[in-house]
DRENDO-1510 file (C-alpha; in Angstrom, 1 decimal, always signed):
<recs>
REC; n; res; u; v; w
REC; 1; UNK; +0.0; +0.0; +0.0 .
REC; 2; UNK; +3.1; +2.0; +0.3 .
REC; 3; UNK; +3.0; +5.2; -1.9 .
REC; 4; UNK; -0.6; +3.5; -3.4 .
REC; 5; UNK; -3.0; +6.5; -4.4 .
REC; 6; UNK; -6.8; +6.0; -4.0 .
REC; 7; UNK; -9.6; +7.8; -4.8 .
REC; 8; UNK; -10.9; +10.2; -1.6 .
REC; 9; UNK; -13.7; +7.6; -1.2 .
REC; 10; UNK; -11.6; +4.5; -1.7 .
REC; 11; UNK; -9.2; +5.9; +0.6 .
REC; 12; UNK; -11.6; +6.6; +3.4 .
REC; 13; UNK; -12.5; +2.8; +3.0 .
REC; 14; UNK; -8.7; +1.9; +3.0 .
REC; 15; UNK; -8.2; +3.3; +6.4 .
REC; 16; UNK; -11.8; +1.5; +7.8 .
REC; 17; UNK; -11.1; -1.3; +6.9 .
REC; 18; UNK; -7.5; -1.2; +8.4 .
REC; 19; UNK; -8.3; +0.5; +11.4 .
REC; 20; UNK; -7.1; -2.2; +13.8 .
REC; 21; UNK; -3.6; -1.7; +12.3 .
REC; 22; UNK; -3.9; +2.4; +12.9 .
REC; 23; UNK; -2.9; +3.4; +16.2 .
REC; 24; UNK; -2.7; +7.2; +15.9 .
REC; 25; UNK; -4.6; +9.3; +15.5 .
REC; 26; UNK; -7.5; +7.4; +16.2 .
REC; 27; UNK; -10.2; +7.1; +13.9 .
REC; 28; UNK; -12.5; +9.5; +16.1 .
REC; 29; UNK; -10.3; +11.9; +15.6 .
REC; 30; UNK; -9.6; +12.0; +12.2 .
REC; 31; UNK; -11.4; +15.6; +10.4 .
REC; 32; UNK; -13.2; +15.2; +7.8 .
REC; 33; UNK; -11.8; +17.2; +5.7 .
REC; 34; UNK; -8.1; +17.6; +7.1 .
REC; 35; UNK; -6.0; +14.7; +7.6 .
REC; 36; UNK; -2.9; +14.4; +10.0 .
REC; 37; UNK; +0.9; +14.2; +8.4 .
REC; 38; UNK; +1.5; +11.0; +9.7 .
REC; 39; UNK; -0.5; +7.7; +10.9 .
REC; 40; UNK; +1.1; +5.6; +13.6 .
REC; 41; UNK; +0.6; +1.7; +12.1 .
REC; 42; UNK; +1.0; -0.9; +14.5 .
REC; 43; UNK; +1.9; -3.9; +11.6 .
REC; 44; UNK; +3.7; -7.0; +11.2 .
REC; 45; UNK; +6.6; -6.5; +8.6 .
REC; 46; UNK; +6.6; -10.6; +8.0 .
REC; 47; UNK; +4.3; -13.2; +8.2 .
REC; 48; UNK; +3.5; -14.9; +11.5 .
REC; 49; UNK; +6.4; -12.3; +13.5 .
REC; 50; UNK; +5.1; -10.0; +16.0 .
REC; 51; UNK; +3.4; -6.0; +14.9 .
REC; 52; UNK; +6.1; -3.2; +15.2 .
REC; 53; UNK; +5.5; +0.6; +15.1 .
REC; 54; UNK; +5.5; +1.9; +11.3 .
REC; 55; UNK; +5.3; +5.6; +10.8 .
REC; 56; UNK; +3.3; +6.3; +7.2 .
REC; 57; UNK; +3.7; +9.9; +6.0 .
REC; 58; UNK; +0.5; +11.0; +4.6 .
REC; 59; UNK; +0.6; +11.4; +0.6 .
REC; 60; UNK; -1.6; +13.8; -1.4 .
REC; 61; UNK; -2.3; +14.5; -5.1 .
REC; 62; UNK; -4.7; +17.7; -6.7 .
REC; 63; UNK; -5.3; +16.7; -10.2 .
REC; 64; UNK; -5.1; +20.3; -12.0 .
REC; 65; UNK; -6.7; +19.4; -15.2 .
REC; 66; UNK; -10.0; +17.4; -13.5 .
REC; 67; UNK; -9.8; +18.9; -9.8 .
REC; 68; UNK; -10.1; +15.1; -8.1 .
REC; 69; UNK; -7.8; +14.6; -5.1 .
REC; 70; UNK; -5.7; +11.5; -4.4 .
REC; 71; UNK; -4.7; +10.5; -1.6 .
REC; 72; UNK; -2.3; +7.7; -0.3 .
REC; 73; UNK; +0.1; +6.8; +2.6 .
REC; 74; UNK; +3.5; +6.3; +2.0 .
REC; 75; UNK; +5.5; +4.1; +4.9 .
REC; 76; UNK; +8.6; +5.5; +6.5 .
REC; 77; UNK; +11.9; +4.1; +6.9 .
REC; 78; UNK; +11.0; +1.0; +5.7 .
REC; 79; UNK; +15.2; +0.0; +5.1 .
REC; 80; UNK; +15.7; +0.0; +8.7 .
REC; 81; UNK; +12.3; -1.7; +9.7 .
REC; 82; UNK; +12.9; -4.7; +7.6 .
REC; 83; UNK; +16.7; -4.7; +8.7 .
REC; 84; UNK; +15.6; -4.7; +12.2 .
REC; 85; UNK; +12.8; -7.6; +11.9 .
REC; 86; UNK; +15.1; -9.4; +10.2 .
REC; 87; UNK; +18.1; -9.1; +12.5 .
REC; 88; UNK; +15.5; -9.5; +15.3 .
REC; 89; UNK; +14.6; -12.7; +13.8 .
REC; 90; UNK; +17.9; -14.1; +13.0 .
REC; 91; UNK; +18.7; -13.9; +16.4 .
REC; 92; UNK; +16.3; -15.7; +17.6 .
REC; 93; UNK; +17.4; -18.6; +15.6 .
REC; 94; UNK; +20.4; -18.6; +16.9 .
REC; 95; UNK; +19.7; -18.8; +20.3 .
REC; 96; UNK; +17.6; -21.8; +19.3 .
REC; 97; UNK; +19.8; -23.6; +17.3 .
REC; 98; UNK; +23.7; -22.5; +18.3 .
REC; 99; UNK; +24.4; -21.5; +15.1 .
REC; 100; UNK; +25.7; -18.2; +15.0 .
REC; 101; UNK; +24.4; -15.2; +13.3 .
REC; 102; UNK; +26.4; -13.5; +10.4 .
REC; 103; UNK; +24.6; -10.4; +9.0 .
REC; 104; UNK; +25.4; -8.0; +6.4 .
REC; 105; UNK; +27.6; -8.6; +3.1 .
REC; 106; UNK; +31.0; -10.3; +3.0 .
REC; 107; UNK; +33.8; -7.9; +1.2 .
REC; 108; UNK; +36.1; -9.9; -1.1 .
</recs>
């Protein structure tokens, strides 16, 4: 959904139906007609591993030709998320198994 536009209406949807991954600002709060800069997501970056805390920057779009507004969310710092689940994870392996860890790239 990262950097997805949708349609005012479709986007509006988007966030209902999503709202138990939306921690701030809740969806009480939201204005009709003014949205925040940021959403607070509460999400799991893989499959089966535990939600983290994802900042989405709010994304919007005037078409000047037709006058519709897109609007979209676009996820921040998603590098250092997935780098951090997935150290997170290999970790945990390792304590399981033994078998040590070796993260990053080798330099020949």
């Amino acid at each position: 959904m990262s950097g997805r536009m949708y349609e005012q209406k479709a986007f509006a949807r988007m966030l209902d139906i999503n709202s138990g991954d939306i921690m701030q600002p809740k969806s009480a709060t939201i204005d009709g007609t003014e949205l925040p800069p940021f959403f607070l997501l509460s999400i799991s970056v893989f499959t089966g591993e535990p939600k983290v805390d994802v900042r989405a920057m709010t994304l919007d779009n005037l078409d000047r030709f037709t006058g519709k507004v897109s609007l979209g969310l676009e996820l921040v710092r998603t590098r250092a998320i997935v780098e951090t689940e997935m150290t997170r994870i290999a970790r945990a392996i390792a304590d399981a198994t033994s078998v040590p860890v070796i993260l990053g790239s080798v330099k020949y």
